[in-house]
C-alpha positions as CSV (number, residue, x, y, z in Angstrom):
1,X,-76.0,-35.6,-106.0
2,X,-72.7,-34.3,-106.7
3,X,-69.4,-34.6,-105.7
4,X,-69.3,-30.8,-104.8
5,X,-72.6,-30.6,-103.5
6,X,-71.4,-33.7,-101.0
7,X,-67.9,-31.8,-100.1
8,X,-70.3,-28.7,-98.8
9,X,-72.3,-30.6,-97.3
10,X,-69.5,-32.4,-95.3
11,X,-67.7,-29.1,-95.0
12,X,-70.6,-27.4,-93.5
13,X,-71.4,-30.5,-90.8
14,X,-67.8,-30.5,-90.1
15,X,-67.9,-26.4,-89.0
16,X,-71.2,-26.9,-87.0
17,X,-69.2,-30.0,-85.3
18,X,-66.2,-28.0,-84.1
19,X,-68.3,-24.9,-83.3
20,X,-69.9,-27.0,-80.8
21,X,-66.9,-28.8,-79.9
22,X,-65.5,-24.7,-78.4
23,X,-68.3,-24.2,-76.9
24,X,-68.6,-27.8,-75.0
25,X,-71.9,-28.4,-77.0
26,X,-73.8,-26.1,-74.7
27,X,-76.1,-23.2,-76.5
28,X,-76.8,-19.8,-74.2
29,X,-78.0,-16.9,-75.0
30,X,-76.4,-14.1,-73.2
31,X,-77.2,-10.5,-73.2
32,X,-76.2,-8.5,-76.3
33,X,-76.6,-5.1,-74.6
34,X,-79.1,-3.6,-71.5
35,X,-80.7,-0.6,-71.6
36,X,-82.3,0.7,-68.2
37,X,-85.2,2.6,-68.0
38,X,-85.8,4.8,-65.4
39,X,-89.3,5.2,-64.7
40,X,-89.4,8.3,-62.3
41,X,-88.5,10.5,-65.5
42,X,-92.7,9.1,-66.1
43,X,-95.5,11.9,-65.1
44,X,-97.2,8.6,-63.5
45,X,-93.4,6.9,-62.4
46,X,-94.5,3.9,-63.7
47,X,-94.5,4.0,-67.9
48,X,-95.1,6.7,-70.5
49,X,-98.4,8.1,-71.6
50,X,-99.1,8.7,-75.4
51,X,-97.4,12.0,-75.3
52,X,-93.8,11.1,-73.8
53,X,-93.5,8.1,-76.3
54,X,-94.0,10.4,-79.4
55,X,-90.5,11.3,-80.7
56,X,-89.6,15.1,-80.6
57,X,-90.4,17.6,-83.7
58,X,-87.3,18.2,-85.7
59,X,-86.7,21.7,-86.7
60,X,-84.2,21.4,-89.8
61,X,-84.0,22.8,-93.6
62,X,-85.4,19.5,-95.4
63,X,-84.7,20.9,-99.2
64,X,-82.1,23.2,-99.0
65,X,-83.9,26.5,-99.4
66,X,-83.4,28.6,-96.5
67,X,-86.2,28.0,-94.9
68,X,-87.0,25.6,-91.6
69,X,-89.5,23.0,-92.2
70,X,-91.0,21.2,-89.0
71,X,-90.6,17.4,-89.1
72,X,-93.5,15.7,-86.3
73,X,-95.4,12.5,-85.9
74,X,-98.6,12.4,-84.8
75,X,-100.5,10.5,-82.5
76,X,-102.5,9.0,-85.1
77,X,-99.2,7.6,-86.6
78,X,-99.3,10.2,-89.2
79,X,-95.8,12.4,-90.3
80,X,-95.8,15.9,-90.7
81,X,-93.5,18.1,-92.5
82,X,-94.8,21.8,-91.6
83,X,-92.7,24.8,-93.2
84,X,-92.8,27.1,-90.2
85,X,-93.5,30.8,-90.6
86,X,-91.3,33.5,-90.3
87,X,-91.7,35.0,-86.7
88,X,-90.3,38.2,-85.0
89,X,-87.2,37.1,-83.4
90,X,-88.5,38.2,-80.1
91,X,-91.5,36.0,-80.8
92,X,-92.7,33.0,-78.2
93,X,-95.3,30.9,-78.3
94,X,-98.3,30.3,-75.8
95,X,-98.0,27.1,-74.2
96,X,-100.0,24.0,-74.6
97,X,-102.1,25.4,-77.1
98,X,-103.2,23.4,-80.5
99,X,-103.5,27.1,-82.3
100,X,-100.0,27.5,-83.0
101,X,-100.2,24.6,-85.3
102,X,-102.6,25.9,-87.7
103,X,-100.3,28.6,-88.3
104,X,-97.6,26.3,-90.1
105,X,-98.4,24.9,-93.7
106,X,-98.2,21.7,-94.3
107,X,-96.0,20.5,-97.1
108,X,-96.5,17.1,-96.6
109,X,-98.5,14.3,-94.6
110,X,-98.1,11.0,-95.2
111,X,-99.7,7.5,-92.9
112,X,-96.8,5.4,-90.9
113,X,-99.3,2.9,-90.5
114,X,-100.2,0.1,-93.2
C-alpha cells in the first residue's frame, strides 16, 4: 500500500471520528420534510381510486407549430400525445363520455411500464 493511499485512509477515519464526536456519537434520522394528506378531498374519504391518482392531461404546443397537442397517461400506464382538433370556440364537451377521445389523433403512444 502506499503512503498516499495510507494518508486517505487516515484522513477519511479521522473525518468520520470528529463527525461523530459533533454529534455525541448518536445517529437519528429526523424528518427531511412532511407532506399531509387529507383524505376527505377522496370520493371514498379514505384513499384515491384509480382515477384521482392519474396525473391531469396537459394541454400545451409540444413542437412549436401552432397547434395544441394533448399530453395524458393512461390507466394502463400508457402516454398519450393527442393533437386536439380545431373546435368552434363556443364548443363544449359532453361529460364523462369515452367518444370525445376518438376525435383526437394520436401522434404518439408509448408504454411507461418495462
Amino acid at each position: 500500500m502506499r503512503s498516499r493511499d495510507l494518508g486517505i485512509l487516515f484522513l477519511s477515519t479521522l473525518a468520520i471520528f470528529i463527525s461523530f464526536r459533533q454529534d455525541s456519537g448518536s445517529l437519528s434520522m429526523k424528518k427531511a420534510w412532511i407532506f399531509p394528506i387529507d383524505s376527505s378531498l377522496y370520493a371514498n374519504q379514505q384513499f384515491p381510486s384509480d382515477n384521482e391518482k392519474m396525473p391531469p392531461p396537459v394541454v400545451t404546443d409540444l413542437d412549436g407549430d401552432g397547434v395544441n397537442e394533448v399530453v395524458m397517461v393512461t390507466l394502463d400506464g400508457k402516454l398519450l400525445v393527442l393533437e386536439a382538433p380545431s373546435f368552434p370556440t363556443d364548443w363544449t364537451p359532453a361529460a364523462g363520455t369515452r367518444e370525445q377521445v376518438s376525435n383526437f389523433a394520436v401522434k404518439l403512444e408509448a408504454s411507461l411500464l418495462p
